[in-house]
N, C-alpha and C positions, 0 to 999 in steps of 0.2 A: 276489567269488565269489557264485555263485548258492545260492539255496536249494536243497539238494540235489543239489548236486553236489558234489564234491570239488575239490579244488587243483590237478589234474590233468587235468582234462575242458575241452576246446577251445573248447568254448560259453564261456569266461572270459573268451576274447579279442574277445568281440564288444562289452565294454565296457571294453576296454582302451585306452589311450593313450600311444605311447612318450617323449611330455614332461607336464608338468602343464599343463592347459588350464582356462581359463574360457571357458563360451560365455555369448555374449551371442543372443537370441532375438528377435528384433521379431516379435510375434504378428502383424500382417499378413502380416510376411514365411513364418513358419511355418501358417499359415491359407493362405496360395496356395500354397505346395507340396504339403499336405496334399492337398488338391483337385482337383491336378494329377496327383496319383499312383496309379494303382491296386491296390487293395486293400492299403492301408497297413497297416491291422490286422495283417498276414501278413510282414511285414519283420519283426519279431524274431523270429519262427519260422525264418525261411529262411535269414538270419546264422547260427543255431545251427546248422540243420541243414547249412551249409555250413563249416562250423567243423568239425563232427563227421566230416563225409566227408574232409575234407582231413586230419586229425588233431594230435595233439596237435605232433610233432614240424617237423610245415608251421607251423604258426601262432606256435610260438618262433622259426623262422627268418626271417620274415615282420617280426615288429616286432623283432628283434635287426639286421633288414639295415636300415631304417630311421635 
């Protein structure tokens, strides 16, 4: 959960995962994507606010059909 939000707010699933996961990161590898992408800064904004429009009841069918 986020700061500030409740248990129920859709922004929850944008750092969700439907198994337990380790990433593994090769900073060159994250360093050329970074670089590659435009206005990186602005993806966790946009996950939220795509989280939010679709709602809370889209985004438990989403990782339950998984």
């Amino acid at each position: 959960m986020f700061v500030g939000s409740n248990e129920n707010d859709p922004s929850n699933y944008t750092n969700r995962s439907p198994y337990p996961m380790l990433h593994f990161l090769r900073e060159d590898s994250v360093t050329k994507a970074i670089a590659g992408y435009p206005d990186i800064e602005n993806v966790p904004k946009r996950n939220i606010a795509f989280t939010k429009e679709k709602g809370l009841a889209y985004m438990q069918q989403l990782l339950k059909s998984i």
